[in-house]
Backbone bond lengths (Angstrom), bond angles and torsions (degrees), N, CA, C in turn:
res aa  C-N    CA-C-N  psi(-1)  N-CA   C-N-CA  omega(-1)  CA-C   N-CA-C  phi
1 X - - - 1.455 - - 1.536 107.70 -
2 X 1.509 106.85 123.16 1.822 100.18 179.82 1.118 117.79 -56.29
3 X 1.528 149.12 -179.88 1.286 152.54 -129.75 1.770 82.38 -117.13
4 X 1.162 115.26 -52.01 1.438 109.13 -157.17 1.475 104.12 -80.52
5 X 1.651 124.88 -21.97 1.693 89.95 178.36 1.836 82.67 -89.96
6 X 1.100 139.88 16.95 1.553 100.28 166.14 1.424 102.17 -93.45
7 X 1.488 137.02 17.94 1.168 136.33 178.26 1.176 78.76 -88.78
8 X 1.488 146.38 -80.15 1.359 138.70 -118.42 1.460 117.32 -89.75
9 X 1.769 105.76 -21.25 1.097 131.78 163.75 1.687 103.59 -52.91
10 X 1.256 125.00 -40.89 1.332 110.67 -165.95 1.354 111.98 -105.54
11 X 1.521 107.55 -5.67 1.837 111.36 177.69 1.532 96.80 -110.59
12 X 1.013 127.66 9.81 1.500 107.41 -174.82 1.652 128.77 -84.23
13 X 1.936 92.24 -28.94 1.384 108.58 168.39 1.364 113.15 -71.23
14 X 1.193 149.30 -28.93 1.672 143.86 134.67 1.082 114.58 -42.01
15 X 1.579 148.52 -28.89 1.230 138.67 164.57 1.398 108.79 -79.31
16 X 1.089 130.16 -22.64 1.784 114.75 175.49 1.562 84.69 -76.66
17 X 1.071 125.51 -84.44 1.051 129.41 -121.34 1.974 107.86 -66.94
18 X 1.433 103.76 3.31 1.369 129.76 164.38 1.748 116.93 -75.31
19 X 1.178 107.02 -20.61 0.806 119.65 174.25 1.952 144.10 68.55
20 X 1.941 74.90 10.81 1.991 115.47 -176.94 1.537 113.22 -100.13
21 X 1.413 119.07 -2.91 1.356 127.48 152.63 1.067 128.97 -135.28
22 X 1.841 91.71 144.47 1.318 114.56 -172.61 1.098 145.04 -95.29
23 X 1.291 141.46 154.14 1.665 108.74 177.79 1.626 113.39 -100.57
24 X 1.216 119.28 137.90 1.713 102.65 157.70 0.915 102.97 -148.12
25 X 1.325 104.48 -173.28 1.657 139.37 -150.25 1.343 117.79 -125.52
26 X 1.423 143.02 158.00 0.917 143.31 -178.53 1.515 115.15 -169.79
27 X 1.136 114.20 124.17 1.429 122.10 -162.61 1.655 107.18 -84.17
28 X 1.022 149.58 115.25 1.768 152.41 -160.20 1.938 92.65 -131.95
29 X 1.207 119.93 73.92 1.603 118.66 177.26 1.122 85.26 86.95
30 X 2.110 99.45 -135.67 1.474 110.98 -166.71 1.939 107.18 -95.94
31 X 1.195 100.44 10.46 1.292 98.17 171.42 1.610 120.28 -84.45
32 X 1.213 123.51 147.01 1.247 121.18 154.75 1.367 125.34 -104.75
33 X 1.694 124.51 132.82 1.174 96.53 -163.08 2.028 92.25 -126.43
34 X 1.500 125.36 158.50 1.069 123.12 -141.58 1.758 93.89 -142.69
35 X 1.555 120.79 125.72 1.518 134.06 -166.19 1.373 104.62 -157.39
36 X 1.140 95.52 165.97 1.501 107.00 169.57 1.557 123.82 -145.16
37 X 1.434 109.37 141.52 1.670 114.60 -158.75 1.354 94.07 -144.58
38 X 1.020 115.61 167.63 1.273 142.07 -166.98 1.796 102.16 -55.66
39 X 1.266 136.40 144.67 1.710 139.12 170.12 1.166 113.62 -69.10
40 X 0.983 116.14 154.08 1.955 117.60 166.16 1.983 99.33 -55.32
41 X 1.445 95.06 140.08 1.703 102.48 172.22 1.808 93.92 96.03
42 X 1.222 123.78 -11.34 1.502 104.66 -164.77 1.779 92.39 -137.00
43 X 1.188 118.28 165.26 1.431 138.87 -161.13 1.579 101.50 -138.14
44 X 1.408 109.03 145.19 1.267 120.24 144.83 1.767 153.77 -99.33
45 X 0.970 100.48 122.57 1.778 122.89 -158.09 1.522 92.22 -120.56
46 X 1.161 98.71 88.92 1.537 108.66 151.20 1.594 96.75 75.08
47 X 1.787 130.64 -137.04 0.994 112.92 168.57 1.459 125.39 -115.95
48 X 1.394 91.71 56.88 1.696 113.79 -174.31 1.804 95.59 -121.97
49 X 1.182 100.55 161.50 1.751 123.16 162.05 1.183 116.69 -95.56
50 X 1.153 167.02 122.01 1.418 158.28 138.27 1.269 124.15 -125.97
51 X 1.776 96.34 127.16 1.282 117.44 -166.14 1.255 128.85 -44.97
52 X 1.571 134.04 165.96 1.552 121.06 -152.98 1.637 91.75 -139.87
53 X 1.381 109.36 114.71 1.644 114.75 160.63 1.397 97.50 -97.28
54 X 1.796 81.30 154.14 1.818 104.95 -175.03 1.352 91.58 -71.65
55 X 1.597 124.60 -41.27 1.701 105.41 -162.96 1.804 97.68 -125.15
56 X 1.293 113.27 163.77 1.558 104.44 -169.37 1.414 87.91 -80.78
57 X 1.634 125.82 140.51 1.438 145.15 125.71 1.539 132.50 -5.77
58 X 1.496 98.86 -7.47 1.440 89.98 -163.80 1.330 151.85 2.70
59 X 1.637 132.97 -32.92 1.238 122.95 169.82 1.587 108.62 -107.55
60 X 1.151 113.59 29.36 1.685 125.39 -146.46 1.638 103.12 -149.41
61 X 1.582 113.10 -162.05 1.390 122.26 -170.81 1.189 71.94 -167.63
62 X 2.278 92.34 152.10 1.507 127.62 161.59 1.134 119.83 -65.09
63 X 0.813 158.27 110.03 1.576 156.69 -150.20 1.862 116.05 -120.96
64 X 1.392 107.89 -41.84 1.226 133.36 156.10 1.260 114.49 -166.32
65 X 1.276 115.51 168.64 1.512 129.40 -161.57 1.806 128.42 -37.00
66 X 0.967 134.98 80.25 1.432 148.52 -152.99 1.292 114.53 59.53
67 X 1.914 120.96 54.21 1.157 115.06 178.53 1.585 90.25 -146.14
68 X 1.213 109.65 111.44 1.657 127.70 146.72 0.915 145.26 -49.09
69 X 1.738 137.30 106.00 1.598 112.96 -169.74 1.554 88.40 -110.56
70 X 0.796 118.37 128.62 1.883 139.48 158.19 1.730 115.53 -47.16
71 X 1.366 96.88 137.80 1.305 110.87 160.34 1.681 105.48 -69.14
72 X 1.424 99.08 157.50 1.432 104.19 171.31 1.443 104.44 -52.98
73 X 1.472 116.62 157.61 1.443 124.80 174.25 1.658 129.08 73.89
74 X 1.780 89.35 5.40 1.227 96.33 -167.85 2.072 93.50 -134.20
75 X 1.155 98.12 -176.03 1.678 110.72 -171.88 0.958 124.98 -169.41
76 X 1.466 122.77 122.45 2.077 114.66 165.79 1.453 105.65 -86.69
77 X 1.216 126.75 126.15 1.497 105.74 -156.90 2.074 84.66 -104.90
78 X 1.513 126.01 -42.74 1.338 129.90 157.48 1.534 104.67 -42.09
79 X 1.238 146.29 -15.94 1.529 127.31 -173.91 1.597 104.46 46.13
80 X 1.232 115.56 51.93 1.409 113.23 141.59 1.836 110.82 -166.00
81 X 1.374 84.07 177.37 2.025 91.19 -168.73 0.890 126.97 -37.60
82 X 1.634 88.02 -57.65 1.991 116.76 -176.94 1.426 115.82 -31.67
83 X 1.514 105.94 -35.68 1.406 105.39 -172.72 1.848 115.24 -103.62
84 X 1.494 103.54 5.27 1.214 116.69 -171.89 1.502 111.69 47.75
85 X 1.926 105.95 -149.25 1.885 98.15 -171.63 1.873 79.00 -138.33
86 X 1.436 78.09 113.70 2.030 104.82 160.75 1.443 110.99 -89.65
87 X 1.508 104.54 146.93 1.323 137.66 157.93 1.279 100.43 -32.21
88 X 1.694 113.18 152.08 1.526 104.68 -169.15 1.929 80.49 -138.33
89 X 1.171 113.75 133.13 1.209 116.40 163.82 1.824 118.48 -99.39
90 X 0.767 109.05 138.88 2.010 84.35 -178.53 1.713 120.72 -92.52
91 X 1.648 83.44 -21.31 1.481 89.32 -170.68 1.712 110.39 -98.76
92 X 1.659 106.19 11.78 1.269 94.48 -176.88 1.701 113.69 86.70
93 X 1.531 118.13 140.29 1.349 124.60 165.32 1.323 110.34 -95.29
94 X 1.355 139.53 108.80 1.453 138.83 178.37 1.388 113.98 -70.01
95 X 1.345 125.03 -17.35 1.486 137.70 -150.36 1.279 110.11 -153.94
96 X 1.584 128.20 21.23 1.311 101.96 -160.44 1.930 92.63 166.00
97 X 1.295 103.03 -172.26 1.055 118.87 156.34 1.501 141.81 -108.59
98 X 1.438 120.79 172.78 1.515 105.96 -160.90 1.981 81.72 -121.39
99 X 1.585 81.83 118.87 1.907 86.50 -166.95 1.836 108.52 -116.97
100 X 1.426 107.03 -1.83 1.603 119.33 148.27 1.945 125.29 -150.45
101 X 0.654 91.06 -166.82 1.621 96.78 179.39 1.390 108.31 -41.06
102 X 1.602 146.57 133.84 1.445 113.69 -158.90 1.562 146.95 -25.31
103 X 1.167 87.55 67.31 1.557 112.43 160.36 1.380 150.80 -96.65
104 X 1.047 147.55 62.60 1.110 143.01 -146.54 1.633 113.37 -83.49
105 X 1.559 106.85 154.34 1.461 114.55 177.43 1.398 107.17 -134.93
């Protein structure tokens, strides 16, 4: 068995069950022939899937497909990319803006 499907053989059950690959199909005549590639929302990097935001996260990571998880101190409060993950003040900026983790400017 070549080296590389016994790689894929042994990572592949962590890639389904990740839920970033897919299977398909493709009809070639009367054959059907059957693979798997990366899902809509996710990219391939090497022989991993990872998910694709429309805008980078900045204080955060892609986690799945236009969804950001935040560093501490930070928040997507819309739950999506576009808006990445802002500084969270708790007490509010009275004067200003909140330009890190309670911070005000």
């Amino acid at each position: 068995m070549p080296l590389r499907y016994f790689i894929v053989f042994l990572l592949l059950p962590s890639l389904i069950l990740a839920s970033s690959l897919c299977k398909k199909t493709e009809s070639i005549g009367k054959k059907k022939i059957s693979y798997w590639e990366c899902c809509d929302g996710y990219k391939s990097v090497g022989l991993n899937c990872e998910p694709i935001c429309r805008e980078d996260c900045g204080h955060g990571k892609c986690v799945s497909p236009n969804t950001c998880s935040c560093h501490e101190g930070y928040d997507n409060f819309q739950h999506d990319s576009a808006y990445g993950c802002v500084p969270v003040c708790k007490r509010g900026c009275q004067n200003g803006e909140c330009v890190a983790p309670e911070t005000c400017k």
